[in-house]
VOBA-1610 file (N, C-alpha, C; in pm, whole numbers, padded with zeros to 5 digits, always signed):
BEGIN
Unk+00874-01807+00913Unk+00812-01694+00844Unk+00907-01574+00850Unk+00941-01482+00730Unk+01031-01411+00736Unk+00922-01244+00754Unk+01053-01151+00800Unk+00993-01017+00789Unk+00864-00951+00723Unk+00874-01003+00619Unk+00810-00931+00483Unk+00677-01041+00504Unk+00677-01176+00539Unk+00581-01265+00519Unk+00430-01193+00682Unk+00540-01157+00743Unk+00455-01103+00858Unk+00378-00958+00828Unk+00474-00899+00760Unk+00438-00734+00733Unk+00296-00733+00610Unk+00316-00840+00511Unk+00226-00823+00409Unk+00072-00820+00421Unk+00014-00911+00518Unk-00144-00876+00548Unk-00183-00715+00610Unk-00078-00667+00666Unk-00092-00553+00684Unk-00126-00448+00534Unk-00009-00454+00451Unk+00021-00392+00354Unk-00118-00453+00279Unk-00149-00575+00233Unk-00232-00615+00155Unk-00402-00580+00187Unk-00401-00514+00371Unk-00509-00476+00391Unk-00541-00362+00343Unk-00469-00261+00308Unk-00428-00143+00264Unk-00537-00166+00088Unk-00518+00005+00046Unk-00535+00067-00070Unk-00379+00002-00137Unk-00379-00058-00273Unk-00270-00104-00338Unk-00166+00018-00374Unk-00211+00171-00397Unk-00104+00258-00391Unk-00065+00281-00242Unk-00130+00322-00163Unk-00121+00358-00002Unk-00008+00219+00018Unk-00043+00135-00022Unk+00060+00032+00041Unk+00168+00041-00030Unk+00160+00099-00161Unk+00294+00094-00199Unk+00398+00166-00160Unk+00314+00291-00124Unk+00408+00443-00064Unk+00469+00404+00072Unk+00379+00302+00148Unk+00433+00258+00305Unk+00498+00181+00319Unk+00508+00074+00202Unk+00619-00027+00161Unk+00748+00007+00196Unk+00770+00134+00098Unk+00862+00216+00077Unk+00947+00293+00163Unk+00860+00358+00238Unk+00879+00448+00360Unk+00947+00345+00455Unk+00905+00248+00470Unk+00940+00147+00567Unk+01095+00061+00561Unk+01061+00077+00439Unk+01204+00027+00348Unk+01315+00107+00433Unk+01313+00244+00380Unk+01387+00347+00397Unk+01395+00304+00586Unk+01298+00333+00625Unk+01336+00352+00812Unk+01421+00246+00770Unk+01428+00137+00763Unk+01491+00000+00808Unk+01636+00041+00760Unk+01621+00042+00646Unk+01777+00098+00580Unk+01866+00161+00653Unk+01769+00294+00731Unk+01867+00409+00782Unk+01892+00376+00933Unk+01805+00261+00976Unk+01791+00223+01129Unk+01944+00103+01116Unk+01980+00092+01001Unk+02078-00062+00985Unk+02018-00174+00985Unk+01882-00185+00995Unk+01818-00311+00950Unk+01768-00380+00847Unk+01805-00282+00744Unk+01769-00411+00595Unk+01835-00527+00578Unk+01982-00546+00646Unk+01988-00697+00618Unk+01883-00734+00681Unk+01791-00768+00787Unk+01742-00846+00871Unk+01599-00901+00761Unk+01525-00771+00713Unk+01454-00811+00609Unk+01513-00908+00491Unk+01613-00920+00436Unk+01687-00995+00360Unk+01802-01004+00303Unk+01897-01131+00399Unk+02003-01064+00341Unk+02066-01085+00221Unk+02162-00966+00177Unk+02189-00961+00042Unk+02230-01064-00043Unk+02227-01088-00142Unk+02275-01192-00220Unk+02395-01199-00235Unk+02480-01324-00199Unk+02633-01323-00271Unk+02641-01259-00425Unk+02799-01231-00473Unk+02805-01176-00595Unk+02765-01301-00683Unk+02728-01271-00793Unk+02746-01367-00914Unk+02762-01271-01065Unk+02874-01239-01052Unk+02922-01105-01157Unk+02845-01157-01295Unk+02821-01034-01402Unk+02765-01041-01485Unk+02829-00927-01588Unk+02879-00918-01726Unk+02888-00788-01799Unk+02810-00813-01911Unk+02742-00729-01890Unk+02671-00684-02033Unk+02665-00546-02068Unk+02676-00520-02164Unk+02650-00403-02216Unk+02771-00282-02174Unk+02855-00378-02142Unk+02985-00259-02075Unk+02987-00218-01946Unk+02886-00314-01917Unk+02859-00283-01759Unk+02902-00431-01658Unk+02972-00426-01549Unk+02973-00525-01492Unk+02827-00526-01386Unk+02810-00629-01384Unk+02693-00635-01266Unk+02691-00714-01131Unk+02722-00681-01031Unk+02779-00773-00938Unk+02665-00925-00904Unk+02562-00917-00955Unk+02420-01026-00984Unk+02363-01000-01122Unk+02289-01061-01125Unk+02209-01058-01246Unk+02053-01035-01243Unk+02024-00989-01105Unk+01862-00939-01089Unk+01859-00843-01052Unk+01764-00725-01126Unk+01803-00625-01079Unk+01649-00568-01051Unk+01594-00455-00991Unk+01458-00365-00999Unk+01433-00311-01117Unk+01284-00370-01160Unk+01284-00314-01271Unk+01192-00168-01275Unk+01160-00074-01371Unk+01160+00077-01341Unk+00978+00006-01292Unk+00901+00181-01221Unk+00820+00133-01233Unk+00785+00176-01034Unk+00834+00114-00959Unk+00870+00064-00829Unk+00873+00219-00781Unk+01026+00283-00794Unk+01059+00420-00748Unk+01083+00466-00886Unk+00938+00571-00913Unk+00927+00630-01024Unk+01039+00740-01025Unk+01058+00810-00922Unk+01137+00954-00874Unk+01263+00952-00839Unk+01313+00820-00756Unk+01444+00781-00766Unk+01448+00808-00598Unk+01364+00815-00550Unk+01358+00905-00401Unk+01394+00770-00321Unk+01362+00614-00340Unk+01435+00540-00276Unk+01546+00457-00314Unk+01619+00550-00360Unk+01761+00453-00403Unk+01833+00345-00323Unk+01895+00451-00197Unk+01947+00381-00076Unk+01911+00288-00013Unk+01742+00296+00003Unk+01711+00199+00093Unk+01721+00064-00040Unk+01640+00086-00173Unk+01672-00022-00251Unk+01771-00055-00275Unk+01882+00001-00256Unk+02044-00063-00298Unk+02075-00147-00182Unk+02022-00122-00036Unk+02091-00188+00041Unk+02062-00355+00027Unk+01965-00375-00078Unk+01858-00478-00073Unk+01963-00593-00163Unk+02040-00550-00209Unk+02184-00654-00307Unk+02123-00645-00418Unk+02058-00591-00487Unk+01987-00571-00636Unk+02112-00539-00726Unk+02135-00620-00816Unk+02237-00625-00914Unk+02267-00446-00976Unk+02140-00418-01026Unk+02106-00313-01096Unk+01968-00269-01005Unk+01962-00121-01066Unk+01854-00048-01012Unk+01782+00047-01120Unk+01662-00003-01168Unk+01579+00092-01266Unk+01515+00217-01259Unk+01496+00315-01207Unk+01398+00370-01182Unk+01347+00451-01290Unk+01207+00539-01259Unk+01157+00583-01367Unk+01026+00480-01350Unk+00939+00516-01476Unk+00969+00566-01590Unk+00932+00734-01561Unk+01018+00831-01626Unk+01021+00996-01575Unk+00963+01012-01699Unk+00924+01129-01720Unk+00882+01255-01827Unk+00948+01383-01826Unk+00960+01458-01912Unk+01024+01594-01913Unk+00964+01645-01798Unk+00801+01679-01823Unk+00759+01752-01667Unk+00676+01691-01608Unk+00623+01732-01514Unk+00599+01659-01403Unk+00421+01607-01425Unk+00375+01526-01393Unk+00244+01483-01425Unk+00163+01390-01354Unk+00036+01414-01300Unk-00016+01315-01209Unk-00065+01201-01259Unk-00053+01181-01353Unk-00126+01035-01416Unk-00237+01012-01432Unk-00273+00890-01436Unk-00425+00896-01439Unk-00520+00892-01327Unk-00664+00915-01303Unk-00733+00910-01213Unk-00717+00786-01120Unk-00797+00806-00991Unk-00746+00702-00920Unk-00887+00682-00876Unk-00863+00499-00850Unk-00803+00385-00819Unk-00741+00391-01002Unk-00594+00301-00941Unk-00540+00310-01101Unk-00446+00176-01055Unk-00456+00129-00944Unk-00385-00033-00930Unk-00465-00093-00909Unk-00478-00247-00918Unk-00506-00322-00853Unk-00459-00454-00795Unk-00498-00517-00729Unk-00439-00675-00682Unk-00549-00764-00747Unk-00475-00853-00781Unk-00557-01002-00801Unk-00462-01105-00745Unk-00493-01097-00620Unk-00444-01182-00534Unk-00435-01361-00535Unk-00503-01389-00623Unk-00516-01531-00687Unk-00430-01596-00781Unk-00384-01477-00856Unk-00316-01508-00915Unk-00172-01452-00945Unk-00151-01388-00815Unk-00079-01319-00802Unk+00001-01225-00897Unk-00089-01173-00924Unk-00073-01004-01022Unk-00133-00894-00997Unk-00097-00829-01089Unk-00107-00691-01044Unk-00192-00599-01202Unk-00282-00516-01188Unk-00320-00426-01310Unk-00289-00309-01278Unk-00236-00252-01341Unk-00170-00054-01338Unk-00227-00007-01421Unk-00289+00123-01402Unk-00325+00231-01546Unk-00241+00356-01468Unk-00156+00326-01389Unk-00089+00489-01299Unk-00064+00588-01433Unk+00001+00571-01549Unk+00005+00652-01633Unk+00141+00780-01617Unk+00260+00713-01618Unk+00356+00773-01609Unk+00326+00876-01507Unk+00307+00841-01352Unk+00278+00966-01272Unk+00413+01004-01203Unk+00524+01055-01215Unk+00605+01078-01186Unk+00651+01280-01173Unk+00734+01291-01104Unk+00785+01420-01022Unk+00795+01477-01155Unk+00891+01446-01232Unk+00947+01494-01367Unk+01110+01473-01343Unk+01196+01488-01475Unk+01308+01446-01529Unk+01395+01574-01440Unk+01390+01691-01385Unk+01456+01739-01291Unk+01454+01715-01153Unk+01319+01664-01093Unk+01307+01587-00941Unk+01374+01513-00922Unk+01425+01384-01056Unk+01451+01285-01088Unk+01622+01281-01004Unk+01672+01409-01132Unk+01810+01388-01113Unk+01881+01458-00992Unk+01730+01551-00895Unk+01817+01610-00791Unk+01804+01476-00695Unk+01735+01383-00653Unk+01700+01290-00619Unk+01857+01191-00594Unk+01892+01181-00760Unk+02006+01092-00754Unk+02100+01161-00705Unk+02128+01284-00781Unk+02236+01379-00701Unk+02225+01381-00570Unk+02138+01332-00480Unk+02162+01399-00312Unk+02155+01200-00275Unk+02165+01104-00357Unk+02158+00961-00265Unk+02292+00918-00274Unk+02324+00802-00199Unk+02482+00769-00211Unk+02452+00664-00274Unk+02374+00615-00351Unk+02352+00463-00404Unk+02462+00467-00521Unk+02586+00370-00520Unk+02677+00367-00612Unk+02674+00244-00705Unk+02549+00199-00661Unk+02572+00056-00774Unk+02528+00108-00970Unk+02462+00037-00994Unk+02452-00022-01123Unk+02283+00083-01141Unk+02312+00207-01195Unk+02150+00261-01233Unk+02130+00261-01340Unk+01984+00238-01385Unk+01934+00250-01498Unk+01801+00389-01521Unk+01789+00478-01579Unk+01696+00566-01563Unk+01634+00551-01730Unk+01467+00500-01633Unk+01361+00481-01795Unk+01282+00623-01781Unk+01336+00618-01947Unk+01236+00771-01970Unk+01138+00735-02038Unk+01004+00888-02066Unk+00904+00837-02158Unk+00875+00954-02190Unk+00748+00981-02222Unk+00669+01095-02319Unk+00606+01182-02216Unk+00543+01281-02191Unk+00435+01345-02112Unk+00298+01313-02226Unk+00176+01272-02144Unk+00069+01232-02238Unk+00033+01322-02315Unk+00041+01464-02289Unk-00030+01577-02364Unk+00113+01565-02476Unk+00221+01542-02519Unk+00281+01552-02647Unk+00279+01469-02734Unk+00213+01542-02836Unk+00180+01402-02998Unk+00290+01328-03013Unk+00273+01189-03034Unk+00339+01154-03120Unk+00458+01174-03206Unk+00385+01266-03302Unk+00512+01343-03369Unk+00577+01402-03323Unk+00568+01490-03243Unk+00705+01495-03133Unk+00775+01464-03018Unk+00712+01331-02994Unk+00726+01254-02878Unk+00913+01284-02857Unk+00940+01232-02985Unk+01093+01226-02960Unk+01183+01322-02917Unk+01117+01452-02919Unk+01155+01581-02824Unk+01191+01571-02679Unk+01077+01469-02659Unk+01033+01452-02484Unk+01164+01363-02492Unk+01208+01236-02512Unk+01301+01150-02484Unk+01414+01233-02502Unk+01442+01322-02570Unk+01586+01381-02594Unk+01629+01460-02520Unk+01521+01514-02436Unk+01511+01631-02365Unk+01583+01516-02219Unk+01490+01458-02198Unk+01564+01327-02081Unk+01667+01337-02068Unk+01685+01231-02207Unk+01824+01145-02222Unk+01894+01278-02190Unk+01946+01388-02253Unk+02071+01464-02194Unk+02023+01480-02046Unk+01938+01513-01983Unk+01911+01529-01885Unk+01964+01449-01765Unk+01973+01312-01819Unk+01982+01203-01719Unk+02147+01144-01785Unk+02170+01150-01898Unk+02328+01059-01894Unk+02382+01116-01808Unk+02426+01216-01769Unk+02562+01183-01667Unk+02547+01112-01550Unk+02447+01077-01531Unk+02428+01024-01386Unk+02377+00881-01421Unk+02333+00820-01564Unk+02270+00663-01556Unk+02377+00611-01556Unk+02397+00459-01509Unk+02468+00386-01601Unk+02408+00335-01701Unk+02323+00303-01739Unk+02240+00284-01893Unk+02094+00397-01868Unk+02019+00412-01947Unk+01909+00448-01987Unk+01813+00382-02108Unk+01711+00377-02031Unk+01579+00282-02088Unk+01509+00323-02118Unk+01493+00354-02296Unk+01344+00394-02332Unk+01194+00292-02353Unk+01099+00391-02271Unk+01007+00340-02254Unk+00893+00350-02342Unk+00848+00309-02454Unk+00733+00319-02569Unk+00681+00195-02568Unk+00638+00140-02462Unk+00564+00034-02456Unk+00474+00028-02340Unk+00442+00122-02246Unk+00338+00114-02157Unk+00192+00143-02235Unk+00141+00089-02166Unk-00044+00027-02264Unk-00105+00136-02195Unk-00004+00310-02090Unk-00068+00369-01996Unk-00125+00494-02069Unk-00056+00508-02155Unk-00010+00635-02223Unk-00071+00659-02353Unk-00192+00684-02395Unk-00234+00625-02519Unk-00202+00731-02621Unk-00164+00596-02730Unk-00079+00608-02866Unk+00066+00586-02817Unk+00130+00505-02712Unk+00255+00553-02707Unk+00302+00421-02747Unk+00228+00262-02800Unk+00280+00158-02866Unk+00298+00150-02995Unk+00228+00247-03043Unk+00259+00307-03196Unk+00401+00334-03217Unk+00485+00344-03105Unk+00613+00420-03204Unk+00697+00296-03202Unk+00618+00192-03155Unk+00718+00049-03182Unk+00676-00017-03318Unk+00575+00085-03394Unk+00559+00031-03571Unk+00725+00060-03653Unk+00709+00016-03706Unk+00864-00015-03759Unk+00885+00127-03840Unk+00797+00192-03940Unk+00880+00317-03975Unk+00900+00414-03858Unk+00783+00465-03752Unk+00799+00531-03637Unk+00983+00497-03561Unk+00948+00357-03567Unk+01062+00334-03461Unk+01170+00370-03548Unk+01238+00325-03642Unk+01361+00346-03700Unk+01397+00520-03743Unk+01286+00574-03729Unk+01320+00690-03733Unk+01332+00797-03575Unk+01258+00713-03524Unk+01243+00785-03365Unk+01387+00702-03285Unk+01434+00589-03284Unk+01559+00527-03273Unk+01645+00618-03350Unk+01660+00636-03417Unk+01811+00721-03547Unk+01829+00856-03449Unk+01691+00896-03398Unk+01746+01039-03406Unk+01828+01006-03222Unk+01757+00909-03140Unk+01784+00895-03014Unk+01941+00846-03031Unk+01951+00775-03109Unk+02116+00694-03129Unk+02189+00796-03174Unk+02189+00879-03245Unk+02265+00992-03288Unk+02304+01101-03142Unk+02192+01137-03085Unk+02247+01173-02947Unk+02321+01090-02855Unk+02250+00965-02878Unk+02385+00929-02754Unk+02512+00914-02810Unk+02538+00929-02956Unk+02679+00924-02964Unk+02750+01064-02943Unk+02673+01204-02964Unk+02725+01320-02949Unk+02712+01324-02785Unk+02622+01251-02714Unk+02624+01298-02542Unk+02755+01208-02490Unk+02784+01086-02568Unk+02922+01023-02561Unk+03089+01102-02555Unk+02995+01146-02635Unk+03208+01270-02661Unk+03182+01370-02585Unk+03068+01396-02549Unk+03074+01510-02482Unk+03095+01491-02344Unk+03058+01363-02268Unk+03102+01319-02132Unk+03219+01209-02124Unk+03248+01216-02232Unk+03403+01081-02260Unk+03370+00982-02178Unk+03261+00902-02192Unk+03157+00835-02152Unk+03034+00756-02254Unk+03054+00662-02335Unk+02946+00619-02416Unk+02846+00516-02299Unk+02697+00542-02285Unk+02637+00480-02202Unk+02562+00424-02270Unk+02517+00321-02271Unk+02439+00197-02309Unk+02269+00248-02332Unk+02200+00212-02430Unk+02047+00275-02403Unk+01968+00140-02470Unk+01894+00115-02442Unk+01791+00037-02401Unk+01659+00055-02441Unk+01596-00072-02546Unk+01460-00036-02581Unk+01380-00109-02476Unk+01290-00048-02426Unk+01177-00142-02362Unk+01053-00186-02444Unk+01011-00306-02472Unk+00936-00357-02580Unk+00794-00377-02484Unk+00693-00443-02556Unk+00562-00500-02513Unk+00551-00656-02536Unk+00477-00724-02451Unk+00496-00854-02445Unk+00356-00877-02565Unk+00285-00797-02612Unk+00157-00798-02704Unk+00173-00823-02836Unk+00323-00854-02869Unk+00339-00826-02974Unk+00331-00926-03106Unk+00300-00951-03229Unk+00266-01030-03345Unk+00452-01107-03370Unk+00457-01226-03408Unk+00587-01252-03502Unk+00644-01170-03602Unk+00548-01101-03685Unk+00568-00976-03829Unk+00616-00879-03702Unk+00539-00831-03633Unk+00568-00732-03513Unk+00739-00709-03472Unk+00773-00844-03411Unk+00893-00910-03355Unk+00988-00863-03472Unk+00976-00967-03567Unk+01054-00945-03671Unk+01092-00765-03722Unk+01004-00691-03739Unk+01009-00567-03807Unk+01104-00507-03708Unk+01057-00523-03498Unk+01135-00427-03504Unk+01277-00472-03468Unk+01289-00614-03458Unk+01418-00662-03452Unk+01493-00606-03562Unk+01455-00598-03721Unk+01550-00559-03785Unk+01615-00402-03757Unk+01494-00280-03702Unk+01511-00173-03701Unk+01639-00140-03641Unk+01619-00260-03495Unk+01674-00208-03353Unk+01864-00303-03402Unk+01869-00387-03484Unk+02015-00453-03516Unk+02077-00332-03596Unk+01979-00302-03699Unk+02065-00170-03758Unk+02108-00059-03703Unk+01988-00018-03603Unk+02030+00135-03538Unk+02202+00119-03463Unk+02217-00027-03416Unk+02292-00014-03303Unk+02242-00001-03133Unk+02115-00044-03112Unk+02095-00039-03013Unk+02154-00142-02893Unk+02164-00079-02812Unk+02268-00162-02707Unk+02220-00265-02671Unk+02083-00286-02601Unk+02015-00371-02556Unk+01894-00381-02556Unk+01800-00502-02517Unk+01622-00488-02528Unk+01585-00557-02422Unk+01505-00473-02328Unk+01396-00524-02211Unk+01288-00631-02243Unk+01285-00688-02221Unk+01147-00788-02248Unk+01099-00857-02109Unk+00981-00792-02073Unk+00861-00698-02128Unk+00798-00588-02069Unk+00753-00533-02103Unk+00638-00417-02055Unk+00483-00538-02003Unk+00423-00489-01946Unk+00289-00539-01865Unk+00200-00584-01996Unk+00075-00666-02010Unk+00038-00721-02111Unk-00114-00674-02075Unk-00167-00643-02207Unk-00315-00593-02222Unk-00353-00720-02215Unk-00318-00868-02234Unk-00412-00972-02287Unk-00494-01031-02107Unk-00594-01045-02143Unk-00634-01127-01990Unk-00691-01252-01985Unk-00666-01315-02096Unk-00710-01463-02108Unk-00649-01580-01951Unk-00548-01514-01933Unk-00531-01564-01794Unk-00599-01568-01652Unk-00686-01430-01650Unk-00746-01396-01539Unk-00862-01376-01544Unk-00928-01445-01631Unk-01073-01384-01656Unk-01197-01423-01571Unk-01271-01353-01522Unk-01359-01377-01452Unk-01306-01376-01317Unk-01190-01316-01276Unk-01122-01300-01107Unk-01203-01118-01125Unk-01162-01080-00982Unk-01194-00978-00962Unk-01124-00850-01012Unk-01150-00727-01063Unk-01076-00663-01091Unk-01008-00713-01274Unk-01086-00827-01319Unk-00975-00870-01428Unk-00992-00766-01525Unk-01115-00745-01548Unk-01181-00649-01605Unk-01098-00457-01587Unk-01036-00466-01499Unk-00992-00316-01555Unk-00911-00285-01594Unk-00897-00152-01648Unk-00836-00117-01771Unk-00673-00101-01703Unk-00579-00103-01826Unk-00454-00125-01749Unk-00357-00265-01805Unk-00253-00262-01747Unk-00104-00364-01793Unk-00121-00462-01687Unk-00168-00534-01722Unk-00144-00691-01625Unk+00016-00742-01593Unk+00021-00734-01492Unk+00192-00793-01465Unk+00163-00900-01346Unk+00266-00994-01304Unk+00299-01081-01216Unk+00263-01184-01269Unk+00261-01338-01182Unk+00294-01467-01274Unk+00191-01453-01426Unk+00091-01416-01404Unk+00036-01422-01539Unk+00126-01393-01663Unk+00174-01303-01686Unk+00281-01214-01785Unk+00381-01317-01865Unk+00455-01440-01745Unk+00543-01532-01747Unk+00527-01559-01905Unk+00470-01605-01946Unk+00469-01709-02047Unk+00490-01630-02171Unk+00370-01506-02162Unk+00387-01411-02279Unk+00512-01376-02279Unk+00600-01275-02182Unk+00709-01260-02178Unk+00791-01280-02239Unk+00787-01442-02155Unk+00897-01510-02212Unk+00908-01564-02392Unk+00791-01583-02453Unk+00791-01590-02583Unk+00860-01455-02652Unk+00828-01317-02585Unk+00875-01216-02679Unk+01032-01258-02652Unk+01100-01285-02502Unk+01161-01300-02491Unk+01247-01377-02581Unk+01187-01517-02582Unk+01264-01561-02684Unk+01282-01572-02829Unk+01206-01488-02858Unk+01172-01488-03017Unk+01268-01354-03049Unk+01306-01270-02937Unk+01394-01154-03007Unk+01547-01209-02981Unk+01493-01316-02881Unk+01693-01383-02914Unk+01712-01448-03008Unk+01560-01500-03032Unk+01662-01604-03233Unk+01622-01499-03308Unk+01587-01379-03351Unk+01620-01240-03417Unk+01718-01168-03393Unk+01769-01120-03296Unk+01908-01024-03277Unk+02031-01123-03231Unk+02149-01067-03264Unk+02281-01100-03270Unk+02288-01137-03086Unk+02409-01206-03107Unk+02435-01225-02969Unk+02529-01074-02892Unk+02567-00988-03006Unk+02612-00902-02864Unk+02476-00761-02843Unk+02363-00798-02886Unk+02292-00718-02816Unk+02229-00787-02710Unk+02251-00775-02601Unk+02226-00847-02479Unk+02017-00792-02449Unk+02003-00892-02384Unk+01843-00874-02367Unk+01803-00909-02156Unk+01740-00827-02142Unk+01711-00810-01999Unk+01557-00874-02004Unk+01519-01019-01930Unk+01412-01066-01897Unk+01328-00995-01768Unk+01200-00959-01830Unk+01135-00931-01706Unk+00945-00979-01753Unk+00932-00969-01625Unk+00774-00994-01664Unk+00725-01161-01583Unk+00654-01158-01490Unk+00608-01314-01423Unk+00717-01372-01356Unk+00809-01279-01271Unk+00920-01366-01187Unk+00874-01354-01044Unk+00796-01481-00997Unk+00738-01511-00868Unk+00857-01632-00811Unk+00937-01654-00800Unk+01011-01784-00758Unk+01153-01772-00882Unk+01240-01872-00766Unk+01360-01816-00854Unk+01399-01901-01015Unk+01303-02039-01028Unk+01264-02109-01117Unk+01247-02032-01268Unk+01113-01931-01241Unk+01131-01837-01330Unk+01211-01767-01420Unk+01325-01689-01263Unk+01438-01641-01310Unk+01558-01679-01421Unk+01529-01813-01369Unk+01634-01920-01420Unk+01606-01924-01555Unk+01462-01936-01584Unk+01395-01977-01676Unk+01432-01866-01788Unk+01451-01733-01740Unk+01445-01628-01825Unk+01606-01596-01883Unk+01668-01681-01810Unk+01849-01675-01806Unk+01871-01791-01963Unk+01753-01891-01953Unk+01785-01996-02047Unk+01669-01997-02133Unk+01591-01896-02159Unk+01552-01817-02277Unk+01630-01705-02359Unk+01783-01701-02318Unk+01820-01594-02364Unk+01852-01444-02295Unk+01801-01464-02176Unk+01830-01266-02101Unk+01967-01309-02067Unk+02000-01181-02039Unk+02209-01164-01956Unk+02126-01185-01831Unk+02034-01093-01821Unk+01984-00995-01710Unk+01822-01040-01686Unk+01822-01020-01544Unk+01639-00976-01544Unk+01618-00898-01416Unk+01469-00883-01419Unk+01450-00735-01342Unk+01338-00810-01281Unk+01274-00758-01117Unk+01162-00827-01087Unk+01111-00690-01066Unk+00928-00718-01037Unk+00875-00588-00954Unk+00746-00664-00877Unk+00638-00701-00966Unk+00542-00740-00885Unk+00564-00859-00778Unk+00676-00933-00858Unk+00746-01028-00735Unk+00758-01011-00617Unk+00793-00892-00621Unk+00847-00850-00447Unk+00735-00787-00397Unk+00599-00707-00495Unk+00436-00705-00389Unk+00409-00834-00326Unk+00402-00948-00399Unk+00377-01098-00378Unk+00456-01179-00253Unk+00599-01140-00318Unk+00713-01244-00195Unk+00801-01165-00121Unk+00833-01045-00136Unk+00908-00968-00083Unk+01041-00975-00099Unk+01130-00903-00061Unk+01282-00847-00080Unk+01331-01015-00091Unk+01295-01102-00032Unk+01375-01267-00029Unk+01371-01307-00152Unk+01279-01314-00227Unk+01272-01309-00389Unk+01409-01279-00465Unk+01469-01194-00432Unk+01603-01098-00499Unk+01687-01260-00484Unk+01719-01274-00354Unk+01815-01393-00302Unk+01771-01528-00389Unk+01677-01553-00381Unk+01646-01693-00357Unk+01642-01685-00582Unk+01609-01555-00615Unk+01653-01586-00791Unk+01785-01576-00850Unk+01896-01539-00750Unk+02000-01503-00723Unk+02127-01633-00755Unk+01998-01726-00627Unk+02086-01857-00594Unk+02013-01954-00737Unk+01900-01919-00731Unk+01836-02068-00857Unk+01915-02028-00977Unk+01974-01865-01011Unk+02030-01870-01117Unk+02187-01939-01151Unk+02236-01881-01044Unk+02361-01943-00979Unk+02335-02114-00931Unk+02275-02164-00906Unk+02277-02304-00941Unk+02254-02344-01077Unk+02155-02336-01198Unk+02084-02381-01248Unk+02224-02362-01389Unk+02289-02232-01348Unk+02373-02130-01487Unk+02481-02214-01471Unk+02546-02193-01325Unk+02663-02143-01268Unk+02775-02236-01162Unk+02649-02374-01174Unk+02719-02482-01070Unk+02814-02557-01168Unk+02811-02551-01289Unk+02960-02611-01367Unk+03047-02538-01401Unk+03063-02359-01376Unk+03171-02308-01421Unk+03258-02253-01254Unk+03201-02304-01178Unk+03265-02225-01039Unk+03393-02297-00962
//
């Protein structure tokens, strides 16, 4: 039985936010005490480039986890390829009422309505500015709930300069089910016009830091084939660098009649798997091969992982995985990918 397998009835006796904050905290002591290898140790390299980025693995945290960026260090020490954090807002906002997680321990998932509760997009970046974490960051931005629609794209622009000098990519987020009206801007005229104006900045925030950084749509796993299709064409024309697949899934045909299935909120962990992976693969036989695609969504075991490597991702990201199995998860999808990818080219 490893670290994390002992620590979890504790954590799981807990309030599902309370445990998440102590998760965390704990993380950090271990980190700064020199004991996170002991919780798990890091994964050998298995280099990866996508998107102009080398990646020393190919699993990385996906946003979500450390909304604020406040545990970088202790998560970097963990061998995470890449590191997501976010999702931020221009200002700062408590989200929605609480209880706003839950566990469904049966099936090992998770429901969120947190609702973009994060510090804001300046907490964010003093955060990174004061950590030494030098790997591979990704910072997902989003909307504040009180701004319409129609000027949602204010809120992302305001970010994005905010945060390039310090991401190595940035991930927009218009697909949380938290934020209502904010899956609307993945309708195809919304998006190609809310994309144009975001792609046009990053090429002027490009010359201006002699630095072009990679940006990133994050999609919904909810989505129709017409859906798929529309915004695949938007996102090949804009030039977008890359696409996340997925955001948490409204559908609950998986969990119905468990406890908690019933509330409102993004279903994530093994349930997600399957949906996922369909958006997943349906936007790789739609987009070109050099827009690279990051699998996430139902990675409980490193099988999964694998699974999401030979649907098409460069990349994938875990989160509810590690409520479920803990930091060993990282390793053990690390090695199934690296066997399953990687045992005939080594």
């Amino acid at each position: 039985m490893n670290a994390y397998e002992l620590f979890r009835p504790l954590l799981f006796a807990l309030n599902p936010e309370t445990a998440h904050g102590l998760g965390l905290y704990a993380l950090g002591v271990a980190q700064r005490s020199g004991f996170a290898h002991r919780i798990a140790p890091p994964p050998k390299n298995l280099p990866v480039r996508a998107f102009g980025i080398d990646f020393p693995n190919p699993v990385g945290l996906a946003a979500g986890l450390d909304k604020n960026a406040e545990h970088l260090d202790a998560l970097g020490a963990l061998g995470f390829g890449f590191v997501e954090v976010g999702t931020v807002t221009p200002r700062p906002q408590a989200g929605n009422p609480k209880p706003r997680l839950f566990r469904l321990p049966e099936h090992e998932a998770i429901i969120n309505r947190m609702g973009f509760n994060n510090a804001g997009i300046d907490a964010l970046v003093r955060n990174v500015e004061q950590s030494r974490f030098d790997g591979v960051l990704g910072i997902n931005i989003g909307k504040n709930r009180d701004t319409p629609n129609e000027q949602a794209v204010n809120d992302y622009l305001h970010s994005l300069r905010r945060a390039y000098g310090l991401a190595s990519y940035i991930t927009v987020n218009i697909s949380s089910p938290n934020t209502q009206g904010l899956r609307d801007l993945q309708h195809e005229e919304q998006l190609r016009t809310f994309i144009g104006r975001l792609r046009e900045e990053q090429e002027t925030l490009g010359s201006q830091y002699g630095a072009r950084k990679p940006m990133l749509l994050k999609i919904a796993p909810d989505l129709s084939d017409e859906e798929l299709d529309a915004i695949a064409g938007v996102l090949e024309a804009s030039g977008i660098d890359g696409v996340i697949c997925t955001n948490t899934t409204l559908d609950r045909s998986a969990v119905q009649g468990a406890p908690h299935a019933d509330e409102a909120g993004g279903l994530s962990g093994r349930p997600l798997l399957a949906g996922a992976d369909r958006v997943l693969q349906g936007m790789r036989a739609r987009l070109p091969e050099r827009i690279p695609l990051i699998g996430v969504g139902g990675i409980l075991d490193g099988d999964a992982a694998a699974g999401k490597i030979r649907a098409g991702a460069s990349l994938v990201q875990i989160y509810s995985g590690m409520i479920y199995r803990g930091p060993q998860l990282l390793g053990e999808c690390v090695e199934e990918i690296r066997r399953q990818h990687h045992a005939g080219t080594e």
